[in-house]
ZAFI-373571 format. One line per field, with one value per atom (N, C-alpha, C, CB): residue in three letters; x, y, z. Coordinates in Angstrom, 3 decimals, padded with zeros to 6 digits. Glycine has a CB too. Example, Ala and Ser with C-alpha at 12.3 -4.5 7.8 and 13.67 -1.06 7.14 Angstrom:
BEGIN
residu = ALA/ALA/ALA/ALA/SER/SER/SER/SER
c1 = 013.190/012.300/013.200/011.308/012.850/013.670/012.900/014.084
c2 = -005.690/-004.500/-003.300/-004.473/-002.250/-001.060/000.030/-000.598
c3 = 007.800/007.800/007.800/009.046/007.080/007.140/007.870/005.725
This chain:
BEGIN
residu = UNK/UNK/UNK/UNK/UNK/UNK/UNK/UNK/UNK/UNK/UNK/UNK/UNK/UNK/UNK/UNK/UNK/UNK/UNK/UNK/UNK/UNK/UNK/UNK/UNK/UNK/UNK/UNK/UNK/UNK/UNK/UNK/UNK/UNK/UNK/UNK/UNK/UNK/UNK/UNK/UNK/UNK/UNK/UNK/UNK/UNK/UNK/UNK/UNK/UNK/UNK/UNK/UNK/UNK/UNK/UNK/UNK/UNK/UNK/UNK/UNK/UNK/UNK/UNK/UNK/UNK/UNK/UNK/UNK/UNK/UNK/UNK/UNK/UNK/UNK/UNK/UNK/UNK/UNK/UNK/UNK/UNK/UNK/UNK/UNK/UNK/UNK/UNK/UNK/UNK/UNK/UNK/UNK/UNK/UNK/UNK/UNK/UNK/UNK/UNK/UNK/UNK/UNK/UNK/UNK/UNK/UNK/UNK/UNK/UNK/UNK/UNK/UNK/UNK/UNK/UNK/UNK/UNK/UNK/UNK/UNK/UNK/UNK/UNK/UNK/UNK/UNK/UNK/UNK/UNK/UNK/UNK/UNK/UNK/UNK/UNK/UNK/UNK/UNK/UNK/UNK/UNK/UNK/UNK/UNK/UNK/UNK/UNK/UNK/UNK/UNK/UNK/UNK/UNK/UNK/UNK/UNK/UNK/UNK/UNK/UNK/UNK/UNK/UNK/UNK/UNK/UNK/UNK/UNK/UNK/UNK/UNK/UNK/UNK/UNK/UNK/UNK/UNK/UNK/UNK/UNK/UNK/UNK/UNK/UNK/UNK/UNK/UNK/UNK/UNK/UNK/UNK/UNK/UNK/UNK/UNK/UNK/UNK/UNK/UNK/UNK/UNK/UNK/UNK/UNK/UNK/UNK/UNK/UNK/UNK/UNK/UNK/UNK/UNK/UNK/UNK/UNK/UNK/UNK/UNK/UNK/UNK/UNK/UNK/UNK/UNK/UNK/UNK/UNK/UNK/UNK/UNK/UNK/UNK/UNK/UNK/UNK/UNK/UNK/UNK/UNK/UNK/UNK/UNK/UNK/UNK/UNK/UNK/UNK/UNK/UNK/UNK/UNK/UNK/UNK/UNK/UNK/UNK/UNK/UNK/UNK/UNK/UNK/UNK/UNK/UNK/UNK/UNK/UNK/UNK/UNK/UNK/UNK/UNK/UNK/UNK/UNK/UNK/UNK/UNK/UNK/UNK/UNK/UNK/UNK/UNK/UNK/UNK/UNK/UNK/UNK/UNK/UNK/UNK/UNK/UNK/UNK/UNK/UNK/UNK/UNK/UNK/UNK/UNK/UNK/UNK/UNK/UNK/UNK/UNK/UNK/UNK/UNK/UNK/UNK/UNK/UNK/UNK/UNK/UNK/UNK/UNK/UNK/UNK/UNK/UNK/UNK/UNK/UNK/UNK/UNK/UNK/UNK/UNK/UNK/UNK/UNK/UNK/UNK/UNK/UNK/UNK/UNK/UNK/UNK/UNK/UNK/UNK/UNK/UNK/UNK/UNK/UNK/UNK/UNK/UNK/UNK/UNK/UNK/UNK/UNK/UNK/UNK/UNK/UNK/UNK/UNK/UNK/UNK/UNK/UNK/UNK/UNK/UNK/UNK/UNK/UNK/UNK/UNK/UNK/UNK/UNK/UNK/UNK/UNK/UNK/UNK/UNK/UNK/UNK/UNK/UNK/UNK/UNK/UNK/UNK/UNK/UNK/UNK/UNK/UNK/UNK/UNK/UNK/UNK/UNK/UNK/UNK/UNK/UNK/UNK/UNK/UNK/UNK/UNK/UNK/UNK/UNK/UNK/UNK/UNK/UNK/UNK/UNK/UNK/UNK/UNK/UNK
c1 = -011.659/-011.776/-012.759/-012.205/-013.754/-014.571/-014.296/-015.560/-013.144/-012.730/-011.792/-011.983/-011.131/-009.925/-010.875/-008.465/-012.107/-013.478/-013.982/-014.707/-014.054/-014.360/-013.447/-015.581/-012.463/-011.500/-011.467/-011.031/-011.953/-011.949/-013.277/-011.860/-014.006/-015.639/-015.546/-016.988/-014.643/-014.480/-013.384/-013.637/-012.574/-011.540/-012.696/-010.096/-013.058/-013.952/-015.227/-014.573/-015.621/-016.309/-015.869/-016.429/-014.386/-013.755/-012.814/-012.604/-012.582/-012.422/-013.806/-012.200/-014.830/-015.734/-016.319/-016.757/-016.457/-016.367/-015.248/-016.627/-014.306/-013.251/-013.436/-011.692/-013.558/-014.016/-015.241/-015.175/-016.580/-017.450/-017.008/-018.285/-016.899/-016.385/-014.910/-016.019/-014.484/-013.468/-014.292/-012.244/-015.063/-016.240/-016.906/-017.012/-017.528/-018.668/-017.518/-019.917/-016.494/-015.741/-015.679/-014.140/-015.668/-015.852/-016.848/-015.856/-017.876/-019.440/-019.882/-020.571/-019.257/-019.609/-018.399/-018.963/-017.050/-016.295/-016.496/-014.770/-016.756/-016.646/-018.564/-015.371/-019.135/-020.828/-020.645/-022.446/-020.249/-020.176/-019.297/-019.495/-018.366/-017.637/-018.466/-015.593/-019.544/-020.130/-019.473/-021.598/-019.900/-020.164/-018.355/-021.633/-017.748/-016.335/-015.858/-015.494/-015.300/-014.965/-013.593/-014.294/-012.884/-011.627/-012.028/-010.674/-012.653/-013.572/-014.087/-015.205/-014.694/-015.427/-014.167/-017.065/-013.029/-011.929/-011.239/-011.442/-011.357/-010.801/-011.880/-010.817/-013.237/-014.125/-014.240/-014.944/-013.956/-013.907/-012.727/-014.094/-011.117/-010.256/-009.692/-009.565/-009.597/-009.219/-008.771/-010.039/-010.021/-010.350/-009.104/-011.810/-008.926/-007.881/-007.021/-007.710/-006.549/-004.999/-004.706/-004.624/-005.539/-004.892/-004.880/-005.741/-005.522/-004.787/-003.711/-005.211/-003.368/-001.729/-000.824/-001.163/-001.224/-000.353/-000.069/-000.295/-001.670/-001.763/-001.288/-003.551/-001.283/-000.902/000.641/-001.484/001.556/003.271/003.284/003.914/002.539/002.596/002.541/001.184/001.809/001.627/002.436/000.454/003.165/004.189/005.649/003.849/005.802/006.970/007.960/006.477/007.214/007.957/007.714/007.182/007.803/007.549/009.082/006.388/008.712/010.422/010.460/010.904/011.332/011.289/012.164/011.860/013.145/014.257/013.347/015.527/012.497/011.921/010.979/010.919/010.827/010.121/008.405/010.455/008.408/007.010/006.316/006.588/006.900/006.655/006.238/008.526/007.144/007.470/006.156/008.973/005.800/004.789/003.473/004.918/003.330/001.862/001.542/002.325/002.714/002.064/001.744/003.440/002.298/002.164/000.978/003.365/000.765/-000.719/-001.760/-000.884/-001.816/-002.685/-002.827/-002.704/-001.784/-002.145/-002.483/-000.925/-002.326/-002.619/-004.156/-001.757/-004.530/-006.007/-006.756/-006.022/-006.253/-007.373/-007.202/-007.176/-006.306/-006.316/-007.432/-005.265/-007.586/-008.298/-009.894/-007.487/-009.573/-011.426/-011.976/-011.513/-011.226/-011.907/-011.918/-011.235/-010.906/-011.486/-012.948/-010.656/-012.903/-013.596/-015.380/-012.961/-015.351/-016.622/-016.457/-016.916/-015.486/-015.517/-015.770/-016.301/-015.851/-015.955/-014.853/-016.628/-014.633/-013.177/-013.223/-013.089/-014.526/-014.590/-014.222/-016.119/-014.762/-015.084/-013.637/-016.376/-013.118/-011.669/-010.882/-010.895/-010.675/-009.724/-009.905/-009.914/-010.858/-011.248/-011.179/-012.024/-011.272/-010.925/-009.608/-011.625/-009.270/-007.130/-006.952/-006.040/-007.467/-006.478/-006.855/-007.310/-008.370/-008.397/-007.224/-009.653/-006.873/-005.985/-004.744/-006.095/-004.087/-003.112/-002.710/-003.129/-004.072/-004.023/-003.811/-005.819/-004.443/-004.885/-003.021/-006.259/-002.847/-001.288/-000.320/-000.781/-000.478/000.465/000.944/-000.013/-000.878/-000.719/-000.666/-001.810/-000.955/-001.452/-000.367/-003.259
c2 = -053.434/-053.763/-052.832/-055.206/-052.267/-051.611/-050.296/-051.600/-049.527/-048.309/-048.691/-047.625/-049.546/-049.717/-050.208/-051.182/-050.723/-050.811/-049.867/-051.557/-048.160/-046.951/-046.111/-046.390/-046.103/-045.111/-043.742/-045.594/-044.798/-043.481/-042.772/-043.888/-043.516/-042.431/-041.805/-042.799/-042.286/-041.115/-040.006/-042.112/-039.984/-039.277/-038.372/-040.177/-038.692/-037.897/-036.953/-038.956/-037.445/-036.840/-035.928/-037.564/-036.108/-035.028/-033.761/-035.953/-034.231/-033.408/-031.976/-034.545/-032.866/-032.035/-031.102/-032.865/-031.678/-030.980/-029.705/-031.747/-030.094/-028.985/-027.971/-029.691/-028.609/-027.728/-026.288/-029.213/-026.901/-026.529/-025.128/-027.857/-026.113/-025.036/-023.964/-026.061/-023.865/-022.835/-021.990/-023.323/-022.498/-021.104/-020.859/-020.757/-021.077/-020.671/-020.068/-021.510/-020.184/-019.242/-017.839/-019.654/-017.405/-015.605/-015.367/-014.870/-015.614/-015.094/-015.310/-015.783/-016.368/-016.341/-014.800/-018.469/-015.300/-014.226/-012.736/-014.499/-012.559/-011.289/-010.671/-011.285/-011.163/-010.536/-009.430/-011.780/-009.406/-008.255/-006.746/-008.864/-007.458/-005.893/-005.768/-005.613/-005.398/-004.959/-003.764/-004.732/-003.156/-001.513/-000.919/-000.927/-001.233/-001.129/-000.629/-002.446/000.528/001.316/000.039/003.101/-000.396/-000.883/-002.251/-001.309/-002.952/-004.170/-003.272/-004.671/-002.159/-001.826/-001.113/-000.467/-000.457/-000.588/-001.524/-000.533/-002.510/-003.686/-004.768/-004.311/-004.952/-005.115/-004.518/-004.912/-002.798/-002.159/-002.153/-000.929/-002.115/-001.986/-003.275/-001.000/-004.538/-005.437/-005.982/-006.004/-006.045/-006.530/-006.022/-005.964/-004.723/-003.481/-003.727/-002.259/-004.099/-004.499/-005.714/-004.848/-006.454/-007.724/-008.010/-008.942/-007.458/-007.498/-007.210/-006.934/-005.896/-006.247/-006.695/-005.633/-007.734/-008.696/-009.639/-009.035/-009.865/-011.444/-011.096/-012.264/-010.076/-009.477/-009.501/-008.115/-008.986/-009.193/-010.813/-008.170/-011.502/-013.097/-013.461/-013.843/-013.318/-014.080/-013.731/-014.008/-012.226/-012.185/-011.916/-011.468/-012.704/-012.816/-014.170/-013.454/-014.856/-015.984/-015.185/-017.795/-014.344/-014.010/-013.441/-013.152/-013.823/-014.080/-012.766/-016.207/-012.050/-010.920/-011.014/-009.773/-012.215/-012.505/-012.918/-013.830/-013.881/-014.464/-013.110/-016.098/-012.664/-011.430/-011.420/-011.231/-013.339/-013.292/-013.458/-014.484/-014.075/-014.426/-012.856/-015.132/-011.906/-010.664/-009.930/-009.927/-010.041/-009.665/-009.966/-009.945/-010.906/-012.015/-011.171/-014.194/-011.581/-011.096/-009.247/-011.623/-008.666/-007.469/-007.021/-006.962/-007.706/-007.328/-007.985/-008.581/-009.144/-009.401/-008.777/-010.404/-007.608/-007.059/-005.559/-007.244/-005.169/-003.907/-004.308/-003.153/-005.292/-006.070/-005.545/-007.986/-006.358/-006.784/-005.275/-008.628/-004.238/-002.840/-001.870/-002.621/-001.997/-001.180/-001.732/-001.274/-003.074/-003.995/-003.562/-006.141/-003.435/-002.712/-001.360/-003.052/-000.312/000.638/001.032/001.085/000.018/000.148/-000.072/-000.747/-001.298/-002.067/-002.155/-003.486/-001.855/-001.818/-003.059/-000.956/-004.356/-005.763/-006.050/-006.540/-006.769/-007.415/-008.784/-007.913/-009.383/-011.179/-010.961/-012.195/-009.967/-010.088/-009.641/-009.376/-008.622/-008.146/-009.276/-007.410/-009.652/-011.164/-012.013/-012.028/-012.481/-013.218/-013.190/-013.337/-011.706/-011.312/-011.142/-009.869/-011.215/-010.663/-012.702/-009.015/-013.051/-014.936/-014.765/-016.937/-015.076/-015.413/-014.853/-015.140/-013.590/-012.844/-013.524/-011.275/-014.026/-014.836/-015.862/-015.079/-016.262/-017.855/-017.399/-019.005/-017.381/-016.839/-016.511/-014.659/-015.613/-015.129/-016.309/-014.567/-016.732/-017.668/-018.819/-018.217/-019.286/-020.424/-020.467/-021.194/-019.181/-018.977/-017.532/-018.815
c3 = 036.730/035.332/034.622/035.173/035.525/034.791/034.305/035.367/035.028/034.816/033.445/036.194/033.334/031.981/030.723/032.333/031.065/029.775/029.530/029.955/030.393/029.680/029.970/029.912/030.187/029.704/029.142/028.984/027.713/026.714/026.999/024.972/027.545/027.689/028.360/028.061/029.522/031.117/030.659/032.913/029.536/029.209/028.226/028.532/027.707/026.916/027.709/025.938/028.349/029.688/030.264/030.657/030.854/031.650/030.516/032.841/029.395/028.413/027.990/027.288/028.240/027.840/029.095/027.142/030.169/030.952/031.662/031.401/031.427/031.471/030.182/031.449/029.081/027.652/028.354/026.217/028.831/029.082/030.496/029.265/031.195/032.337/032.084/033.728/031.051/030.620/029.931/029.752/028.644/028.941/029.564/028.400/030.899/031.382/032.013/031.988/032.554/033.809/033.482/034.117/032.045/031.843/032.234/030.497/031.644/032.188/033.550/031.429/034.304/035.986/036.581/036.955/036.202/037.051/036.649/036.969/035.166/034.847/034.455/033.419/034.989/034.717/035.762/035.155/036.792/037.615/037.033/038.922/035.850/035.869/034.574/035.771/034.116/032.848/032.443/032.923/033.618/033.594/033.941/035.216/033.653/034.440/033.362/035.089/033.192/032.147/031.180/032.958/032.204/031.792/030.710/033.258/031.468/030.932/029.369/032.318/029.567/027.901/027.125/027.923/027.711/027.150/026.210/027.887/026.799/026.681/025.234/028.485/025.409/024.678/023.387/025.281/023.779/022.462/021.312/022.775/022.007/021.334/021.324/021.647/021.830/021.965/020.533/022.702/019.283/017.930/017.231/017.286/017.420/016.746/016.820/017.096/018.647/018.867/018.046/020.464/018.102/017.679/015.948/018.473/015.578/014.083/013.627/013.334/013.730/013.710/014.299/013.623/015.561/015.419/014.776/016.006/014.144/013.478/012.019/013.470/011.646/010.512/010.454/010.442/011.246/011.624/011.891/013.312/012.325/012.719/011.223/013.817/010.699/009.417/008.583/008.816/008.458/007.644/007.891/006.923/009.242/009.918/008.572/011.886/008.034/007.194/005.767/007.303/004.989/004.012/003.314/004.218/002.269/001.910/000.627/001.085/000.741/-000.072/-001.628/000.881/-001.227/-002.561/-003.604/-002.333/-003.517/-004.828/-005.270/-004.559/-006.175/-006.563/-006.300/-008.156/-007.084/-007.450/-006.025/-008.583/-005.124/-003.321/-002.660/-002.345/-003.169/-002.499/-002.945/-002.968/-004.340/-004.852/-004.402/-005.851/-004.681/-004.210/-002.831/-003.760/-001.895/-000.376/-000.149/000.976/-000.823/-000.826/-001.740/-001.127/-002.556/-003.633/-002.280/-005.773/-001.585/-000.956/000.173/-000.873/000.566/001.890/001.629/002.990/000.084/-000.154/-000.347/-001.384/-000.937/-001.324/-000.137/-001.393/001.171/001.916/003.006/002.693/002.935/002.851/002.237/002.231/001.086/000.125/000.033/-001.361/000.307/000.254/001.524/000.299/002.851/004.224/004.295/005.497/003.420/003.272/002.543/002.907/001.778/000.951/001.515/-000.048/002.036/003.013/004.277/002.745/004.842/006.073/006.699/006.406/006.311/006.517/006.536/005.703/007.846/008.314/007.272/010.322/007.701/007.340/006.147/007.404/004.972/003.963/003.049/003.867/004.142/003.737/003.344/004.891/004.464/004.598/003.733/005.771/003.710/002.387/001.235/002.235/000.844/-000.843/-000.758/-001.580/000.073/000.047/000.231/002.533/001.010/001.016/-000.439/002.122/-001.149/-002.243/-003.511/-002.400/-003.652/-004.360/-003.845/-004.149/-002.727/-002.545/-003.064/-001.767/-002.792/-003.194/-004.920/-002.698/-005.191/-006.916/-007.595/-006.856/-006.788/-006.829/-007.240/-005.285/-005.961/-005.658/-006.669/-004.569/-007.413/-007.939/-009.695/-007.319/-010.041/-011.202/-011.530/-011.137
């Protein structure tokens, strides 16, 4: 009886513990390859690769028939283009291009 009276605490427990031990498992398995060229390969260009995926992900649903749709997303990706050339800030890129989206979109 006493296990079906915490349940949810022991479910919450072992949630957090699995939470916990999925991050600590990089820093135990991989502290040894610091120096490992492939590992700083990987560290360095990793950021690069993955923007344009998330960039083709996000405008995999973008619809080109409605003009003003076609517009909006293309002013916000020339935006957040020209704001990182510009500052060289990813966070800050992104942000002034959603805002110009949003802005787009609704107004």
């Amino acid at each position: 009886m006493a296990i079906q009276d915490h349940y949810l605490e022991l479910f919450i427990l072992a949630m957090a513990a699995a939470t916990f031990l999925t991050r600590l498992a990089p820093f135990v398995f991989f502290s040894k390859l610091k120096d490992n060229p492939a590992m700083n390969f990987v560290g360095r260009y990793l950021p690069l690769m993955v923007m344009p995926i998330l960039v083709v992900y996000s405008m995999k649903d973008a619809t080109i028939s409605p003009i003003k749709g076609a517009i909006s997303e293309a002013a916000a990706v020339l935006v957040v283009v020209a704001v990182h050339l510009w500052r060289a800030n990813v966070l800050f890129s992104i942000a002034i291009g959603t805002a110009v989206f949003v802005w787009l979109k609704h107004y």
